[in-house]
N, C-alpha and C positions, 0 to 999 in steps of 0.2 A: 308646158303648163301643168300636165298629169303628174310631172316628177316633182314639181314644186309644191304641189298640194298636198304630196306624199310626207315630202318632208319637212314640212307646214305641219300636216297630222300628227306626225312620229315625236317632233320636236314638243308639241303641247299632251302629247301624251306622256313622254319623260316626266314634261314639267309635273302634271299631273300627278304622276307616280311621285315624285319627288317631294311636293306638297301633301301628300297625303303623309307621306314616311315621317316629315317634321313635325306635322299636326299629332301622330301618335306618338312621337318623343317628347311633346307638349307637354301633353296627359299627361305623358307615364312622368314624367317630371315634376310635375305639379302633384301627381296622386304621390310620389317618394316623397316631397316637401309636405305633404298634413299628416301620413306618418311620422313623419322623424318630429313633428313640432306633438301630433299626439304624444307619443314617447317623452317629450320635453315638459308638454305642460301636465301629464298625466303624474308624474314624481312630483312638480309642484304642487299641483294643486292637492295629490292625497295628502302630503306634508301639510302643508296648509290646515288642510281639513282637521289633522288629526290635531295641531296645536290648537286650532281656534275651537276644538271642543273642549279641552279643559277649561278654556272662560268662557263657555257659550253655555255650554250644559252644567244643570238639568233648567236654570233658568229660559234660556232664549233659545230651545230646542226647537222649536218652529222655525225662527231666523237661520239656526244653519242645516237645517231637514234642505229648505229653500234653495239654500246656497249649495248643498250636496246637488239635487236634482237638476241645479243651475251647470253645475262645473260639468254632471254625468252627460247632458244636454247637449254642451259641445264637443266634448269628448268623443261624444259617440258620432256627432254630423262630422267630426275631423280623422275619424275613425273611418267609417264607411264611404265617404269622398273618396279619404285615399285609396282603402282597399279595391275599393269599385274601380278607380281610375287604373289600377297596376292592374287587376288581373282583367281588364279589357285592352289593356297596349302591349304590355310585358310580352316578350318571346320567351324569353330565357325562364322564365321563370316553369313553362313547360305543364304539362297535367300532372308529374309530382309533389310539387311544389303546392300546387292549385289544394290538390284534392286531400295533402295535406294539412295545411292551413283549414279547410273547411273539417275536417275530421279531429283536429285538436283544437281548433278555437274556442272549445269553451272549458279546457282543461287548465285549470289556474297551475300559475307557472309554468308550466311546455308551450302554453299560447304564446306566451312573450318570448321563447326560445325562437319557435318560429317565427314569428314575427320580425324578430332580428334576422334571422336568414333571408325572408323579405325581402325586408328594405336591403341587406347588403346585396344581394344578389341581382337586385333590381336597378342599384346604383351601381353597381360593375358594367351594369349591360348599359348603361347612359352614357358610362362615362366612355367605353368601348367605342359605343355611336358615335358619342362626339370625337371623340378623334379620329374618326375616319373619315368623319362630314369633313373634319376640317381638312385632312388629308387628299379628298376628293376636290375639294375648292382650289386649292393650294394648285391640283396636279392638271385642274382641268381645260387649261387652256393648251397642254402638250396632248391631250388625247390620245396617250399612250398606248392603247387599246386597238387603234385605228390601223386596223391589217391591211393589207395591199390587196389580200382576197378576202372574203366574207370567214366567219366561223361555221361548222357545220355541225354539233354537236349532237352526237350520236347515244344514244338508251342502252341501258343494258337488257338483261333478260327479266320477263315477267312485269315490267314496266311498260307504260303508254305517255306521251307527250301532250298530256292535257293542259287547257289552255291557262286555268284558273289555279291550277296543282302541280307548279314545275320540277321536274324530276329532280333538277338541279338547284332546288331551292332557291336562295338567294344573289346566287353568283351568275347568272346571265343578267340582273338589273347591274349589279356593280358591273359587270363588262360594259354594258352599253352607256354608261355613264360615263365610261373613261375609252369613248369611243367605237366601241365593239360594233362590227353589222353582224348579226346571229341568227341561222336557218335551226330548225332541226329535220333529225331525221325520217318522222313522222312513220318508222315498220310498225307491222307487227309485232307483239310484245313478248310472245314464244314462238319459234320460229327454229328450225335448221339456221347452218350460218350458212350454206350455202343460199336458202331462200330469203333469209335475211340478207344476203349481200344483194342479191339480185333488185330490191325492194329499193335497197340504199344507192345502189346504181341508178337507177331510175330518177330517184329523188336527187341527188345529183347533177346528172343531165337539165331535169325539169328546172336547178335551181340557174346554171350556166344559162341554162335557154332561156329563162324568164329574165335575165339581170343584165347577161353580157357581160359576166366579173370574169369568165374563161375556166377561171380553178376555185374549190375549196381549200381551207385550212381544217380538215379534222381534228376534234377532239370526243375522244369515245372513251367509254368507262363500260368497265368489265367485259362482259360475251360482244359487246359493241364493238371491241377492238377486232375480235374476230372475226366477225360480219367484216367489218370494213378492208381488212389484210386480204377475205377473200374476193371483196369486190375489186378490189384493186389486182390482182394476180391472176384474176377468171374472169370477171364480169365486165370487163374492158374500162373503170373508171378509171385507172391509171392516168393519162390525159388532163381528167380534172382535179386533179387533185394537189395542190404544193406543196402540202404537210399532215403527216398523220403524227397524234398523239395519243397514246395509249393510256388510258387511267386504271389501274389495278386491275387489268387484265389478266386471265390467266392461259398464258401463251404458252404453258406445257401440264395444261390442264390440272387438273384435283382428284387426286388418289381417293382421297376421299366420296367423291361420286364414283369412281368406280365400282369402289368397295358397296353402297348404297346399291346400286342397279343388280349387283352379284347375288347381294344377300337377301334382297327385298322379295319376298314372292310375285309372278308375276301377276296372280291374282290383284296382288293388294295394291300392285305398281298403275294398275290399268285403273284401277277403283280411284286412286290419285290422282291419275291422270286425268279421269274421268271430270272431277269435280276442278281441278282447276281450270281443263278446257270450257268448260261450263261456267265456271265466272268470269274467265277472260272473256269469253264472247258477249256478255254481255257490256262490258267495257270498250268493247269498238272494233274486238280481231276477228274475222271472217275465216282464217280457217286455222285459232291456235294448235300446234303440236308440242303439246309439255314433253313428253318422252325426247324427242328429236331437239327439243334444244337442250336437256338434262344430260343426254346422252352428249353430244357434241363438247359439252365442258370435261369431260372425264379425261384424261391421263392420254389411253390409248389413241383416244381422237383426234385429242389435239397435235398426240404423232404423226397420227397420217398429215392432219391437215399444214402441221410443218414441213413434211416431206415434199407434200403435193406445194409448196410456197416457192422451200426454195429451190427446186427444178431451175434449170439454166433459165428455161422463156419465161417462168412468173417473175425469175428475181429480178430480170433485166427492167421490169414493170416498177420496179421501186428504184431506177437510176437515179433520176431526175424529182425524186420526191423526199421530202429532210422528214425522217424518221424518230421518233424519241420516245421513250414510256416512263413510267412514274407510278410507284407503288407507295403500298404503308403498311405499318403493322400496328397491332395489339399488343400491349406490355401483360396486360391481364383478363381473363377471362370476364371477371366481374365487371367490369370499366366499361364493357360494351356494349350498346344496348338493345334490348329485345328486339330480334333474335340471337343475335351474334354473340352474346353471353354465353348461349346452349353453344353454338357452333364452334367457338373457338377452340375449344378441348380438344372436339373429335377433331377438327381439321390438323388440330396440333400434332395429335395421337401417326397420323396418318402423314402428312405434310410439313411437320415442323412450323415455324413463326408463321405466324399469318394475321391477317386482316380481318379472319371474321369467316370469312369465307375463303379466299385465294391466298395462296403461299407465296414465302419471300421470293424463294426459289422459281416461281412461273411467272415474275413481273418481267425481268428482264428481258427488252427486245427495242433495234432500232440502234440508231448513230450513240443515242446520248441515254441514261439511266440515273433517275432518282429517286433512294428510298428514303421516305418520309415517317419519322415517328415524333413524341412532344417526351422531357424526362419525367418522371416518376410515373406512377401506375398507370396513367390511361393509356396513353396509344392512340391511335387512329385507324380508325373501322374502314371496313368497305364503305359504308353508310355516310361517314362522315367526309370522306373525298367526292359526295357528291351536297353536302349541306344537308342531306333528309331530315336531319332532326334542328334544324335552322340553330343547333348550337355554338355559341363562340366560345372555343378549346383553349383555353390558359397556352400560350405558347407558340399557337397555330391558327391563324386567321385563312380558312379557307377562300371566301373571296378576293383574299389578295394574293393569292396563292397563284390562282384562276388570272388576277389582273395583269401579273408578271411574268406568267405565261405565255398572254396571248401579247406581251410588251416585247419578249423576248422573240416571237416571232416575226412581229414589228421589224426589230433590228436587223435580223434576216434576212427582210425585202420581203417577206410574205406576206 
């Protein structure tokens, strides 16, 4: 009875979700239709305007004063509809876009430039949606997504798994939509990886004990991959676990942090540390250590802690479990955004191609290897293999990325 009520709940919560997402594609559709018709009738009617004054004026200047204030009248309610309806639905359109349009709108001619970027960028993101609604209808009676074990989806560093702000942005509703069951990890958000692992262990156990599914299917992203390799090799979850997935992890660490920890004074290092452990704890972590997970990412750590992996008895702990990782990179520094813009140079300077943060070179690890980039300038950030900026990338649908993923595991048996 307690299971059926569960997924009685779960199922009208989808829905829920689900009507909510179509009701904002409403909007923002109707708000893109009284722009593009302002746009329309706004060339007509000035046109208009300006013929019907060579036979209107100076005679019957009050009649078209009227008629000017008439056309201004709707223009502006077809005006403000729209804009009001887009920048209350729009993703894509983002706080550049936003705080653009409010900073030129009333610059005659640049308003209209923007304006057009608007509407087109507003109707790419519609049109995006829709085909993926339809693509999700079309798929959703294979429930492709539908693993053998649960997904277990693991945080990187300096992040928390809050309920209303998902690290993973958009691509856990698309998994569960196309079948997914999804735990997270719920650690700490700086952490050693050893006490990270320890954490993730735990949470693990707790989720087999509470469900009875036996094993997870991991998927972890960045410093996450690490925690997880260690909890699997030291912390006894080996057992639970059917599959690890590693997302732009950096499995032979970042030259780049070392060089930082070297040069940095350790005055100033502690003074940083200082101030980050102090806002993380106010976020939910009980005992953050910024030093100890900045530290554990660097080059020489991530040596030892390969060392200490593949020893005969850790590696035997990854017999029985299908291994894989998946990287990306940056074509351009500029493409990527705040902060990874700053990062990508030095990391380059120091590590060659990279993501933003981690190098092409510390992706690879596991059975299987994929590196991910889109052509011309942008690239794919670290940022963007987890959705943070809820962006759809020309070339690159990261939620579907995520749904053939876990489709692929599927096939598996997992």
């Amino acid at each position: 009875m307690n299971e059926e009520i569960t997924k009685e709940k779960y199922t009208d919560s989808k829905r829920a979700k689900h009507s909510i997402k179509s009701n904002r594609l409403r909007v923002c559709r109707f708000g893109v239709c009284c722009l593009k018709v302002f746009c329309i009738t706004c060339v007509m009617a000035v046109t208009g305007l300006i013929v019907a004054a060579f036979q209107m004026l100076p005679d019957r200047w009050l009649i078209w004063t009227e008629v000017v204030l008439c056309c201004g009248l709707i223009e502006a309610l077809l005006f403000w509809t729209g804009i009001i309806c887009v920048y209350c639905t729009s993703v894509q359109l983002g706080i550049r876009y936003r705080i653009i349009g409010i900073v030129c709108g009333m610059i005659p001619v640049v308003h209209l430039v923007i304006l057009g970027m608007i509407i087109h960028t507003v109707s790419e993101e519609l049109r995006f949606e829709t085909n993926k609604e339809r693509l999700n209808l079309e798929r959703s009676a294979e429930q492709i997504c539908h693993t053998r074990y649960p997904l277990l989806m693991v945080h990187g560093v300096f992040f928390r798994d809050f309920r209303y702000l998902n690290y993973w942005g958009r691509i856990p509703e698309e998994l569960i939509r196309n079948g997914a069951c999804i735990y997270y990890g719920n650690h700490e958000s700086a952490a050693s990886v050893e006490v990270s692992a320890q954490e993730l262990t735990a949470r693990i156990k707790q989720i087999v004990c509470e469900t009875g599914c036996e094993k997870v299917n991991i998927i972890a992203h960045s410093k996450g991959g690490l925690d997880c390799r260690y909890a699997i090799s030291h912390c006894g979850a080996a057992p639970y676990v059917a599959s690890l997935t590693t997302i732009n992890t950096p499995h032979r660490g970042c030259e780049f942090a070392d060089y930082l920890l070297q040069k940095i004074p350790e005055k100033s290092r502690e003074q940083v540390a200082g101030m980050y452990n102090k806002a993380l704890r106010r976020l939910g972590d009980r005992n953050p250590d910024f030093i100890s997970s900045v530290t554990d990412l660097t080059a020489c750590s991530c040596t030892r802690l390969n060392q200490n992996i593949q020893t005969e008895a850790a590696s035997r702990c990854f017999q029985n479990i299908y291994c894989q990782s998946v990287g990306s990179k940056l074509n351009h520094a500029v493409n990527g955004r705040f902060p990874l813009n700053f990062t990508y140079p030095l990391v380059k300077h120091f590590d060659g191609a990279n993501d933003g943060l981690v190098s092409e070179k510390s992706f690879a690890w596991g059975e299987r290897y994929e590196l991910l980039t889109v052509q011309g300038k942008r690239g794919i950030s670290h940022g963007d293999m987890i959705d943070l900026n809820r962006e759809n990338i020309p070339g690159f649908d990261v939620r579907e990325f995520y749904v053939q993923l876990a489709a692929g595991l599927k096939r598996r048996g997992l």
